[in-house]
Short mmCIF file of the C-alpha atoms (twelve columns), coordinates in Angstrom:
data_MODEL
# 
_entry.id   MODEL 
# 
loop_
_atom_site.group_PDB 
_atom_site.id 
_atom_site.type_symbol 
_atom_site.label_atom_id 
_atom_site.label_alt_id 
_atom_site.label_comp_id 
_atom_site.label_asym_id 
_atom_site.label_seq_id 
_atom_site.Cartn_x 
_atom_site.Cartn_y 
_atom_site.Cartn_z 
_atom_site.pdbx_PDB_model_num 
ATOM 1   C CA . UNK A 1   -3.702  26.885  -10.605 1 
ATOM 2   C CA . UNK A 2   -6.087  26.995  -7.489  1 
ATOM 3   C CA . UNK A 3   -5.889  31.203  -8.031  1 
ATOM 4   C CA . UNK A 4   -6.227  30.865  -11.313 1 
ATOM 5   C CA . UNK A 5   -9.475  29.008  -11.245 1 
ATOM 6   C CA . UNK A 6   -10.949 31.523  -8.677  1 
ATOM 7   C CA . UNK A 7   -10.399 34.028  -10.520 1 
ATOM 8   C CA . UNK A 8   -12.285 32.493  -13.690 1 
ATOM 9   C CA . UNK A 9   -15.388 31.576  -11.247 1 
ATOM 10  C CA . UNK A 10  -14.910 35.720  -10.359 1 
ATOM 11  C CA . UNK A 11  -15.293 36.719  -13.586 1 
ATOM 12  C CA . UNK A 12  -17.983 34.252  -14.941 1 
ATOM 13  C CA . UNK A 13  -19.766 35.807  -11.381 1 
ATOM 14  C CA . UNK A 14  -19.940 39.085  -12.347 1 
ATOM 15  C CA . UNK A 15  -20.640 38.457  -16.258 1 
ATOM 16  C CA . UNK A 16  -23.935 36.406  -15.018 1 
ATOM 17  C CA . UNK A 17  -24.874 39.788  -12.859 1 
ATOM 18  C CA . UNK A 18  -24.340 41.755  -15.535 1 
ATOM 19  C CA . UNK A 19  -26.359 40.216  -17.637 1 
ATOM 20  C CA . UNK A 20  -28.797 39.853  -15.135 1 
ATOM 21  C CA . UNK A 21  -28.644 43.729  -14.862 1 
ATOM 22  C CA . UNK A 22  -28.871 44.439  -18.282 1 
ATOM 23  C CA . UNK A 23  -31.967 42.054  -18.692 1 
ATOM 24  C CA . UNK A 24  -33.863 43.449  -15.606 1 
ATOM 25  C CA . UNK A 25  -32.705 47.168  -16.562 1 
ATOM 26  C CA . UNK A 26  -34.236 46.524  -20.786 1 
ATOM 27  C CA . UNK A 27  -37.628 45.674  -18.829 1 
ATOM 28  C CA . UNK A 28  -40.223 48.372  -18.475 1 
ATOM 29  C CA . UNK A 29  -40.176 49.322  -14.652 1 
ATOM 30  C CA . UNK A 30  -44.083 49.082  -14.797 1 
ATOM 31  C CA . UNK A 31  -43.819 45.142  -15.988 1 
ATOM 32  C CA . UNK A 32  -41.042 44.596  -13.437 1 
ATOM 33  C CA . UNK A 33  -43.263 46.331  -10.684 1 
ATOM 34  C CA . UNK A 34  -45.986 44.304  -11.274 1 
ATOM 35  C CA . UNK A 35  -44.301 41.360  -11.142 1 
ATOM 36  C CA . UNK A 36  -43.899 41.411  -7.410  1 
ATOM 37  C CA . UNK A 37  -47.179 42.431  -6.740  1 
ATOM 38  C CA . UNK A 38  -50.150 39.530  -5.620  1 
ATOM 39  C CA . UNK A 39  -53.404 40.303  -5.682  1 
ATOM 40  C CA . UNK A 40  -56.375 39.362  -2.807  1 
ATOM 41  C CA . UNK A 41  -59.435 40.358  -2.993  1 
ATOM 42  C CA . UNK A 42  -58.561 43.360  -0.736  1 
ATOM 43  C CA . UNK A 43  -55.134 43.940  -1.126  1 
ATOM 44  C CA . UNK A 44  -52.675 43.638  -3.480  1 
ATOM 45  C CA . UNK A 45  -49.690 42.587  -1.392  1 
ATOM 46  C CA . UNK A 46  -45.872 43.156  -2.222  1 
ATOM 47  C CA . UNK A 47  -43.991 40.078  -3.131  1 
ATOM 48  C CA . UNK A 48  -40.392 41.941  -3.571  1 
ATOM 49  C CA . UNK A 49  -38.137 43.627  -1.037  1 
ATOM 50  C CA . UNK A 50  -39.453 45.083  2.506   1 
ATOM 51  C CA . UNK A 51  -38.106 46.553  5.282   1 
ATOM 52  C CA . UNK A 52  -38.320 44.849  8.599   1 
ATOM 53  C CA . UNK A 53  -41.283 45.841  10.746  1 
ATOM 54  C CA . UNK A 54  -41.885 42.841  13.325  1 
ATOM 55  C CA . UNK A 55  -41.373 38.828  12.776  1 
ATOM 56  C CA . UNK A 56  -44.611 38.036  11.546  1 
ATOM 57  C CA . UNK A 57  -45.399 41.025  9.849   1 
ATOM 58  C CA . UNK A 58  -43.632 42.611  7.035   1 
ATOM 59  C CA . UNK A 59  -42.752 46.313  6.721   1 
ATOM 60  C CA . UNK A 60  -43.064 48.824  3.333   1 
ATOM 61  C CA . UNK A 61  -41.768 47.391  0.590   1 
ATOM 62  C CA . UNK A 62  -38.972 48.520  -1.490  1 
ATOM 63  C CA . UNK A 63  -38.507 48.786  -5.457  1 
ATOM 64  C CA . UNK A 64  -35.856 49.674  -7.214  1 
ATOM 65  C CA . UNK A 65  -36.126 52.145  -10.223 1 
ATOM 66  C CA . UNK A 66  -33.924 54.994  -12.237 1 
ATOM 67  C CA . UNK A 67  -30.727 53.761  -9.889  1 
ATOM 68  C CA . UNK A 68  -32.651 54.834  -6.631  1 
ATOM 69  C CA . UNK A 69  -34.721 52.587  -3.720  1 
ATOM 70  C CA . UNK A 70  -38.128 54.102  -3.413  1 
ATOM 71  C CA . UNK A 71  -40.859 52.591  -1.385  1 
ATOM 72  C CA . UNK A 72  -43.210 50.186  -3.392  1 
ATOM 73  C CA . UNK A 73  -46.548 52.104  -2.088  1 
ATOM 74  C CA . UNK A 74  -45.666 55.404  -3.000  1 
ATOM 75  C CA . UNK A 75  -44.087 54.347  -6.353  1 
ATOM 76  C CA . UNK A 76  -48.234 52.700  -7.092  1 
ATOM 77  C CA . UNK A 77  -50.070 56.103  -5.605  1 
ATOM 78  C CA . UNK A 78  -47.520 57.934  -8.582  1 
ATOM 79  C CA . UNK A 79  -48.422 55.865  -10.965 1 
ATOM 80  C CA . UNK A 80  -52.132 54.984  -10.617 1 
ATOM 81  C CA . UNK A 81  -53.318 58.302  -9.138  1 
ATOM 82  C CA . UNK A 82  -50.465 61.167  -9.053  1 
ATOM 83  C CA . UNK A 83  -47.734 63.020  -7.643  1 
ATOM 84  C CA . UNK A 84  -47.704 62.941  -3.612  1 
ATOM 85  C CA . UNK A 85  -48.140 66.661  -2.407  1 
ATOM 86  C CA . UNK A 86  -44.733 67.393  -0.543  1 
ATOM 87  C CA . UNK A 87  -46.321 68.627  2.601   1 
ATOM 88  C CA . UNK A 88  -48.116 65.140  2.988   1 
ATOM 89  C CA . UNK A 89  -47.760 61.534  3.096   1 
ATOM 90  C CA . UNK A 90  -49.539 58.000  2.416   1 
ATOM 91  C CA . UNK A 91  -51.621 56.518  5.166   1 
ATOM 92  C CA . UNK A 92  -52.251 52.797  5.059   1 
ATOM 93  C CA . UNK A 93  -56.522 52.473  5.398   1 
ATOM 94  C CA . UNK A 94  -56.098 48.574  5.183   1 
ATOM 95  C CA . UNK A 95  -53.423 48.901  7.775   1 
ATOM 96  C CA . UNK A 96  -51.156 46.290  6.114   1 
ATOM 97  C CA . UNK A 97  -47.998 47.799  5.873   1 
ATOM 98  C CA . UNK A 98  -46.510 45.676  2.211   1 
ATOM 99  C CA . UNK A 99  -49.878 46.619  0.705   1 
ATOM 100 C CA . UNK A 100 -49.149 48.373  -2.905  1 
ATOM 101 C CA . UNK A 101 -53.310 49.413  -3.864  1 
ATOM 102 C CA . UNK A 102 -53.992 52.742  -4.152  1 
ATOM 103 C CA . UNK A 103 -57.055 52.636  -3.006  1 
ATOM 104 C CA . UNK A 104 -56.254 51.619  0.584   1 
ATOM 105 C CA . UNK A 105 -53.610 54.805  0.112   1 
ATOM 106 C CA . UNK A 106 -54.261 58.444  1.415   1 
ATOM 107 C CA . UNK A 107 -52.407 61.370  1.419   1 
ATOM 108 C CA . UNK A 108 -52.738 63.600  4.883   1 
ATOM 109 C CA . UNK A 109 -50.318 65.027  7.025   1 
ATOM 110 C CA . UNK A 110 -48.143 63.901  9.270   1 
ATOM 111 C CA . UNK A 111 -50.172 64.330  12.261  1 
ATOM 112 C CA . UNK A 112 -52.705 63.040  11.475  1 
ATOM 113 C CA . UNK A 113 -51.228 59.782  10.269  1 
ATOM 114 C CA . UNK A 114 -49.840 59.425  13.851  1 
ATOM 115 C CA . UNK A 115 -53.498 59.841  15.180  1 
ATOM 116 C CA . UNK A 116 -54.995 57.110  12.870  1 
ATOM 117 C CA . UNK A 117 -52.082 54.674  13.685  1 
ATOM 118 C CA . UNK A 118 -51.465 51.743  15.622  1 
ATOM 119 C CA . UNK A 119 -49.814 53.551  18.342  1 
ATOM 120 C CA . UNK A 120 -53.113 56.130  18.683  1 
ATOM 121 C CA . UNK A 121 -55.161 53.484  19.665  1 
ATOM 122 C CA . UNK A 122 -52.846 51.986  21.862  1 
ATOM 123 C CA . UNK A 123 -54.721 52.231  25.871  1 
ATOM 124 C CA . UNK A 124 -51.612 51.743  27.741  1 
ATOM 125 C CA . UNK A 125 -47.729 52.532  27.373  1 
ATOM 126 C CA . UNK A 126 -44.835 50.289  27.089  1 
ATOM 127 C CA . UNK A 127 -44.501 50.380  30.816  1 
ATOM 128 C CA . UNK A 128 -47.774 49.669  31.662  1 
ATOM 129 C CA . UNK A 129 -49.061 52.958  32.307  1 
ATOM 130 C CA . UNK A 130 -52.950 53.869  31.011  1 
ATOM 131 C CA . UNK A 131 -53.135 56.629  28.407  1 
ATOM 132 C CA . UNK A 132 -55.939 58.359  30.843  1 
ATOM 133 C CA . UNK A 133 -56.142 62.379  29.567  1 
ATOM 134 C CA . UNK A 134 -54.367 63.282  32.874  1 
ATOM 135 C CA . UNK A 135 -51.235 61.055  32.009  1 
ATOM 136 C CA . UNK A 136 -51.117 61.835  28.442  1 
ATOM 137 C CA . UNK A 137 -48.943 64.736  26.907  1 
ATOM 138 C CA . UNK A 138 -49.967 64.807  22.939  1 
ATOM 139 C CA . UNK A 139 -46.595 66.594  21.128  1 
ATOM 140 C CA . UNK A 140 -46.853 69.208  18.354  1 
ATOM 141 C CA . UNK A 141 -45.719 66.081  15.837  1 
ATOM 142 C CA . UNK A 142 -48.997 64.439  17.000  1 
ATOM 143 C CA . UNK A 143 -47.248 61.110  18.940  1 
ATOM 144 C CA . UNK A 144 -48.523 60.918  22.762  1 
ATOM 145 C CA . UNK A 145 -46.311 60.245  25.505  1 
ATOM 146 C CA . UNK A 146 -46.827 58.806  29.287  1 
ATOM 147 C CA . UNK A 147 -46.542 61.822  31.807  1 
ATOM 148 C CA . UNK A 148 -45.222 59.298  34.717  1 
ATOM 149 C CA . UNK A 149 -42.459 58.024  32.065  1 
ATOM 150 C CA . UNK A 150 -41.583 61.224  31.677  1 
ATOM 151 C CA . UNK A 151 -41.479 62.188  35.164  1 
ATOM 152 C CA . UNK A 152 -39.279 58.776  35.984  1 
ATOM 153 C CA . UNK A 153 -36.629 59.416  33.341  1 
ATOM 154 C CA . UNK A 154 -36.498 62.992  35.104  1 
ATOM 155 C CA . UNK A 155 -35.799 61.630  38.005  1 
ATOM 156 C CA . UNK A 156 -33.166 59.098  36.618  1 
ATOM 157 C CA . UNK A 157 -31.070 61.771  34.993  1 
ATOM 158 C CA . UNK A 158 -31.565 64.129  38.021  1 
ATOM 159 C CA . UNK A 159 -30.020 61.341  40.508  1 
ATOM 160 C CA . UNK A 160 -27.324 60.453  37.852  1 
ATOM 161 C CA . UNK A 161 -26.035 64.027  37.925  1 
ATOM 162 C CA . UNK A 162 -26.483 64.422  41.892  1 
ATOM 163 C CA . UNK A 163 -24.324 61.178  42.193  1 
ATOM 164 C CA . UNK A 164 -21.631 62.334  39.536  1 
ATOM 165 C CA . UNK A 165 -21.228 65.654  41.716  1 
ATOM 166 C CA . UNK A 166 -21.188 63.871  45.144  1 
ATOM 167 C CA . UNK A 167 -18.493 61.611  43.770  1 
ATOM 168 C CA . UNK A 168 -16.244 64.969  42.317  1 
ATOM 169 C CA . UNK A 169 -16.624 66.313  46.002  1 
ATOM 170 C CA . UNK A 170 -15.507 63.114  47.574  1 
ATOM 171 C CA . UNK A 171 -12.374 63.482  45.462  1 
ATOM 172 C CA . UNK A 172 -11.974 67.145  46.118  1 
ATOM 173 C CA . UNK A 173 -9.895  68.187  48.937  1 
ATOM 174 C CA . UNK A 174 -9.606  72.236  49.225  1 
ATOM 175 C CA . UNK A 175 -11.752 74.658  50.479  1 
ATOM 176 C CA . UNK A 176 -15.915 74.578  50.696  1 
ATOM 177 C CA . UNK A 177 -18.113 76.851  50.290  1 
ATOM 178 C CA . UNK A 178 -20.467 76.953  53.836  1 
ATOM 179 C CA . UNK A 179 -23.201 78.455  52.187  1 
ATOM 180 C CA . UNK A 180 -23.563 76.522  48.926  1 
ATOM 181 C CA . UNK A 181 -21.441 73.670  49.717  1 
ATOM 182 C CA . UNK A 182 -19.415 73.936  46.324  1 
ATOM 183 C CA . UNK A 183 -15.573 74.329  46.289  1 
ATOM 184 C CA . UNK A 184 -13.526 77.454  46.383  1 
ATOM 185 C CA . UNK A 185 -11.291 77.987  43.419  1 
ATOM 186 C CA . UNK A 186 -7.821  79.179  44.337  1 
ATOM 187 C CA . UNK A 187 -6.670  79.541  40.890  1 
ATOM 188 C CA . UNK A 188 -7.368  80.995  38.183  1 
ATOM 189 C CA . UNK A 189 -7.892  78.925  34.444  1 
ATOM 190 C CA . UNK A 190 -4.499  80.165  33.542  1 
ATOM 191 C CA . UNK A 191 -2.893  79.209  37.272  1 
ATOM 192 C CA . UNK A 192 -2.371  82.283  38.870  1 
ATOM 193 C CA . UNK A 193 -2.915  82.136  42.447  1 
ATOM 194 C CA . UNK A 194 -5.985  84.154  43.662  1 
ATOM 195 C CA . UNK A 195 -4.791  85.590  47.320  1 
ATOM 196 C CA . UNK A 196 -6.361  88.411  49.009  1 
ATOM 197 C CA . UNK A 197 -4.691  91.695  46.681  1 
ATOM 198 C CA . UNK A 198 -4.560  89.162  43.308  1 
ATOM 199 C CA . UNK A 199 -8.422  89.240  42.427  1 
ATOM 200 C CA . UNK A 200 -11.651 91.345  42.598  1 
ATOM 201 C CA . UNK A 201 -15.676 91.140  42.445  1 
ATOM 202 C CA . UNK A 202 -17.180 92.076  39.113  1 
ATOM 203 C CA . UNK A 203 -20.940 92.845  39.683  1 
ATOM 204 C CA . UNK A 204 -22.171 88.775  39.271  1 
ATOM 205 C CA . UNK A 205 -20.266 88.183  42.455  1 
ATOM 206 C CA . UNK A 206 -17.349 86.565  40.314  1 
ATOM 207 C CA . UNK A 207 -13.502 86.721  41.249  1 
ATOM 208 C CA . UNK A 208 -11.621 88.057  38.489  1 
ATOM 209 C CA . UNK A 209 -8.239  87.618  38.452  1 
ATOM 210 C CA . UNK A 210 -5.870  91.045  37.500  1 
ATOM 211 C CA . UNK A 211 -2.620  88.796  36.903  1 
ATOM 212 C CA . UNK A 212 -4.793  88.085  34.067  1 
ATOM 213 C CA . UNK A 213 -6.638  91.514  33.326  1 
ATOM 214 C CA . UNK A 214 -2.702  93.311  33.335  1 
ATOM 215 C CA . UNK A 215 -1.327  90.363  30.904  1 
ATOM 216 C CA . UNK A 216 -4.341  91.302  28.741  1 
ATOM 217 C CA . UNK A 217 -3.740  94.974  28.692  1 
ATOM 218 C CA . UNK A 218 0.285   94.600  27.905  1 
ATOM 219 C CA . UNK A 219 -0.573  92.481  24.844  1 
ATOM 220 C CA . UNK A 220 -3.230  95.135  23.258  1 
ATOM 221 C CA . UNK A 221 -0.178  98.134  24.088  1 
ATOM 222 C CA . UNK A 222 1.935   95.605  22.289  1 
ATOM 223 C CA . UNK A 223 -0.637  95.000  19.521  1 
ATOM 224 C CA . UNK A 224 -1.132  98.904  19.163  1 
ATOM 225 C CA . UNK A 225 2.744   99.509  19.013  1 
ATOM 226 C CA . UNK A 226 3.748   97.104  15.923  1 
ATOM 227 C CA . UNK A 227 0.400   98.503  14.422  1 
ATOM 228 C CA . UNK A 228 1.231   102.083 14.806  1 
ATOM 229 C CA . UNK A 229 4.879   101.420 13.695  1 
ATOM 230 C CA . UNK A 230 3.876   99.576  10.605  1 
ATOM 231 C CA . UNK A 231 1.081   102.138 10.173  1 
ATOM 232 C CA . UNK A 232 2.510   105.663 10.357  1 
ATOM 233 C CA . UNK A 233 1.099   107.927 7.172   1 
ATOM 234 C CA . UNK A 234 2.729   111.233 6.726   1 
ATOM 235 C CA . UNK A 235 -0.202  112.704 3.915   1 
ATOM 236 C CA . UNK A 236 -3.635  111.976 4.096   1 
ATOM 237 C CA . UNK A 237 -5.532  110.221 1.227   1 
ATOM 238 C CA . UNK A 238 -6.039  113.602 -0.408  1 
ATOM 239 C CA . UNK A 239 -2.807  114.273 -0.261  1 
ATOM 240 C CA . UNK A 240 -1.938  116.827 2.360   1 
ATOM 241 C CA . UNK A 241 0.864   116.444 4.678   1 
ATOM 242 C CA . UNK A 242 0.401   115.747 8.747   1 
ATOM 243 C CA . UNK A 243 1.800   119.115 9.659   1 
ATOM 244 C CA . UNK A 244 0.610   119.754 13.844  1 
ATOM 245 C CA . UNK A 245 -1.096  122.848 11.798  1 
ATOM 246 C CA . UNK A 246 -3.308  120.619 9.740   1 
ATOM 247 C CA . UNK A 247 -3.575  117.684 12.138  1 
ATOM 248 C CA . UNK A 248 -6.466  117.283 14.380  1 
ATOM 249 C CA . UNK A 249 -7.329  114.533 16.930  1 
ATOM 250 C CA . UNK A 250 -10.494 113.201 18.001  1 
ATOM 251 C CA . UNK A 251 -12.306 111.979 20.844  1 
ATOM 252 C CA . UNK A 252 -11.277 108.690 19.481  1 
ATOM 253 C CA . UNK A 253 -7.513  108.959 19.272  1 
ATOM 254 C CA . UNK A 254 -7.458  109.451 15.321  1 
ATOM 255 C CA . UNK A 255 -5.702  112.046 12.857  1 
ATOM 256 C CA . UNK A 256 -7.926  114.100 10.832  1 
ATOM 257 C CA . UNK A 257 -6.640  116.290 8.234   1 
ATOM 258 C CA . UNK A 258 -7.778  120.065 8.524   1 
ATOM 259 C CA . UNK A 259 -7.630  120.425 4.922   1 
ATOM 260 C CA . UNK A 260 -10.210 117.967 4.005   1 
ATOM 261 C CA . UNK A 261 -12.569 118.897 6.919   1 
ATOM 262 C CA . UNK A 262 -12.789 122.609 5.868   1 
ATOM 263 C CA . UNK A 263 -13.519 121.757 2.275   1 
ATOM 264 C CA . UNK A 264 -16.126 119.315 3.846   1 
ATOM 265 C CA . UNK A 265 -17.903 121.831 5.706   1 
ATOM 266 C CA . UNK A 266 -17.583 124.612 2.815   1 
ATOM 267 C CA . UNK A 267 -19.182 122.308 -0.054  1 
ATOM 268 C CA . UNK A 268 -21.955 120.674 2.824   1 
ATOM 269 C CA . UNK A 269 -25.461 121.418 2.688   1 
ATOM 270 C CA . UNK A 270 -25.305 124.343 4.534   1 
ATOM 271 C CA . UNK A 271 -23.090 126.467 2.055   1 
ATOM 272 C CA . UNK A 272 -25.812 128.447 -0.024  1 
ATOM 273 C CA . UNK A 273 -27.357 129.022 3.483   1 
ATOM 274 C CA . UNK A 274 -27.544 133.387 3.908   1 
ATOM 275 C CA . UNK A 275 -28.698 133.266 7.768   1 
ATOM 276 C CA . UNK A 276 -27.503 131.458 10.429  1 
ATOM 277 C CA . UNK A 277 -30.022 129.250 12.944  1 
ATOM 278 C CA . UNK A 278 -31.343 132.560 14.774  1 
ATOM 279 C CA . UNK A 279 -31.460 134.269 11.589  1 
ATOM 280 C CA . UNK A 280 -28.249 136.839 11.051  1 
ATOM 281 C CA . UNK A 281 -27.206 137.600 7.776   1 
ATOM 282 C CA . UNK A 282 -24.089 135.541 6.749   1 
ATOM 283 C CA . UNK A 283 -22.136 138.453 6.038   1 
ATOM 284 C CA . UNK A 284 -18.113 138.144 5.767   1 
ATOM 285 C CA . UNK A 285 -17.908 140.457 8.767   1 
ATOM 286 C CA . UNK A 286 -20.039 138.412 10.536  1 
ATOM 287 C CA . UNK A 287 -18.215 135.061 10.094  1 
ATOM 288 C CA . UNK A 288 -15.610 133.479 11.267  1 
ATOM 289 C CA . UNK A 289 -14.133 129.913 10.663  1 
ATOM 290 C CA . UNK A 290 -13.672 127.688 13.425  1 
ATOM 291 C CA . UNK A 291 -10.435 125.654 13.878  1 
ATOM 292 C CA . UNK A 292 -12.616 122.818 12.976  1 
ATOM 293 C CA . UNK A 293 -13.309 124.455 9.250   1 
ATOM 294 C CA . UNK A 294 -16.923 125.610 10.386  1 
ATOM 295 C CA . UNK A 295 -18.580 128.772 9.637   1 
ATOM 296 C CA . UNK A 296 -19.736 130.527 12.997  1 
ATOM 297 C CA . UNK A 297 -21.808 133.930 13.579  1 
ATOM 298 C CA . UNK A 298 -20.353 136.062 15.629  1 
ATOM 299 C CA . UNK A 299 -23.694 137.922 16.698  1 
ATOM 300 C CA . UNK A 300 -25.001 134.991 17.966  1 
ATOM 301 C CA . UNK A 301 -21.007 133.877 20.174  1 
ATOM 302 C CA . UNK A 302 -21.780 137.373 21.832  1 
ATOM 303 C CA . UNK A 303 -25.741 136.682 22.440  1 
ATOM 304 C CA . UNK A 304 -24.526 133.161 24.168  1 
ATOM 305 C CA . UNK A 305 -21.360 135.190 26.163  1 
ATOM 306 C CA . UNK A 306 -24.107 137.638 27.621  1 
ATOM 307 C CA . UNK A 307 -26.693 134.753 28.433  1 
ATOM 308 C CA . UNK A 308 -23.895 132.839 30.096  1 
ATOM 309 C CA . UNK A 309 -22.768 135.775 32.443  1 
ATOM 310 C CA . UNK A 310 -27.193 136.667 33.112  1 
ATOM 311 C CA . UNK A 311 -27.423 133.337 34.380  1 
ATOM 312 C CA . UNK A 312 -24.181 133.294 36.234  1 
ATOM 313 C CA . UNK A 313 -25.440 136.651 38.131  1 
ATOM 314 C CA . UNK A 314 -28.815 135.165 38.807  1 
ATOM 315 C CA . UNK A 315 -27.185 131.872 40.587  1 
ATOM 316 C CA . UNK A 316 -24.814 134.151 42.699  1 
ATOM 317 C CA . UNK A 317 -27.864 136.297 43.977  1 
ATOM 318 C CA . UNK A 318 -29.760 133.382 44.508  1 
ATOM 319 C CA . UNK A 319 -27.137 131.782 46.848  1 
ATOM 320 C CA . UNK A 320 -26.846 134.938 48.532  1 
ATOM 321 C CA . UNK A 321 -30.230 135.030 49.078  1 
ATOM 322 C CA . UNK A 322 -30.595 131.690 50.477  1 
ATOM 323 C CA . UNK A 323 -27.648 132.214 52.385  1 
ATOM 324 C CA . UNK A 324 -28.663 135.418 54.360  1 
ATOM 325 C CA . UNK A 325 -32.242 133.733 55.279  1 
ATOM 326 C CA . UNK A 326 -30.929 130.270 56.704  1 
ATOM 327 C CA . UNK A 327 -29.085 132.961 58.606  1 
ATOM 328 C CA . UNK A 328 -31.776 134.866 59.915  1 
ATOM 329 C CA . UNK A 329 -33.969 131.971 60.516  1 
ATOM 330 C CA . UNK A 330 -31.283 130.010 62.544  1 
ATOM 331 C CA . UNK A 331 -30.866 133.575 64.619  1 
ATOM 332 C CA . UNK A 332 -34.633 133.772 65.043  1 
# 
């Protein structure tokens, strides 16, 4: 019976919210907004919900409208004046915080609402230091901040890391640096030992480990195997087989069918061309295909032979030359 009546008292509860709801809901939001709202003769000050600010003082107030919470002040700028520009916000003239007129309301940025506030005018910090314009530092927000505060957190941090690594080397019992004072690693991240033949510098100064480096290398062979197993193409997407007549590597270790790279080179730009670079008729007794499917001039492979052998000649004479006067001038 005792769970049966609390469950009654439940459900007569929630009928009496709901009704509540639905009452407060049917009202226009104007009515209801005004409701909560007394009026001095400088401010009209918000009766309804605000947030907490200090305990004498109230903070913004809050109204509730279209299922959302917006703040009381900025719902009365909306209404009586306009929409808020988005880059801006309200700044309190009266400086009461649950005031709701909108003419103590003005939109400005946000910087400048932290210059006009209470904590502008404020002469000295929360520690008791004076906001002179040496111990000032004004942020890009517009908030200032106390340069010796600054400087003693600093220092705080700075001790609580020195003390963290003094009690780490108090614990540590291997090998010190002398120079630095910081401890020697003997092994590696992955526990290999790092004697005398196991490691080497890198450029940084750094020990790298080649346990490490040779484990690396045996799983990329590894890699490359299954890859090349599962991977092996006999024709090329054209269609021609992999013959070692029609297969070419690269610098790069890949297969690259002659086939394709001589109809390439035939149907490039440079197919209605009738002279080569230094200007020789493309003739078909001139021309030859390269085994890379290019068309070469022959006129101009004989021109480069005979330059080549001039300029081998030249540096033969000169080091004979050279030669036979070091001589004579060491004899002299």
């Amino acid at each position: 019976m005792d769970q049966d009546e609390k469950t009654l008292k439940e459900r007569e509860r929630k009928k009496l919210w709901r009704l509540k709801q639905g009452s407060n809901s049917r009202k226009d939001p104007i009515i209801r907004f005004f409701e909560k709202i007394e009026k001095t003769d400088t401010c009209w000050l918000w009766l309804g919900n605000t947030a907490k600010f200090k305990e004498d003082e109230k903070g913004y107030g809050n109204f509730w409208f279209d299922s959302k919470n917006h703040m009381a002040h900025r719902f009365s700028y909306e209404i009586h004046v306009g929409p808020i520009p988005n880059d801006k916000e309200l700044d309190h003239l009266c400086r009461v915080r649950n005031c709701v007129n909108p003419d103590h309301l003005e939109p400005v940025t946000h910087k400048v609402n932290m210059e006009r506030g209470e904590i502008a005018t404020k002469t000295i910090c929360k520690n008791g230091h004076k906001f002179t314009s040496n111990n000032t530092k004004i942020m890009p927000d517009g908030h200032r901040e106390c340069k010796t505060c600054r400087k003693v957190l600093k220092e705080k941090h700075l001790n609580i890391s020195k003390q963290k690594t003094i009690e780490k080397r108090a614990k540590y019992t291997g090998p010190i640096n002398p120079l630095t004072g910081n401890p020697i690693k003997t092994h590696c991240k992955r526990g290999h030992e790092l004697k005398s033949g196991d490691f080497k510098f890198n450029k940084s100064g750094a020990r790298l480990c080649l346990l490490c480096r040779e484990n690396a290398k045996l799983i990329l062979l590894k890699a490359s195997e299954i890859l090349s197993i599962t991977k092996i193409k006999t024709h090329c997407p054209h269609g021609h087989e992999f013959t070692p007549e029609n297969t070419r590597i690269n610098t790069k270790g890949f297969r690259i069918c002659r086939a394709c790279h001589r109809k390439t080179c035939n149907l490039g730009k440079y197919k209605d061309r009738t002279k080569c670079i230094n200007g020789h008729p493309n003739i078909p007794e001139n021309i030859y295909i390269s085994p890379k499917g290019k068309r070469e001039c022959n006129l101009c492979k004989i021109n480069h032979a005979k330059i080549r052998q001039e300029k081998i000649k030249k540096r033969r004479k000169d080091f004979l030359f050279g030669s036979l006067t070091s001589n004579y001038l060491i004899r002299t």
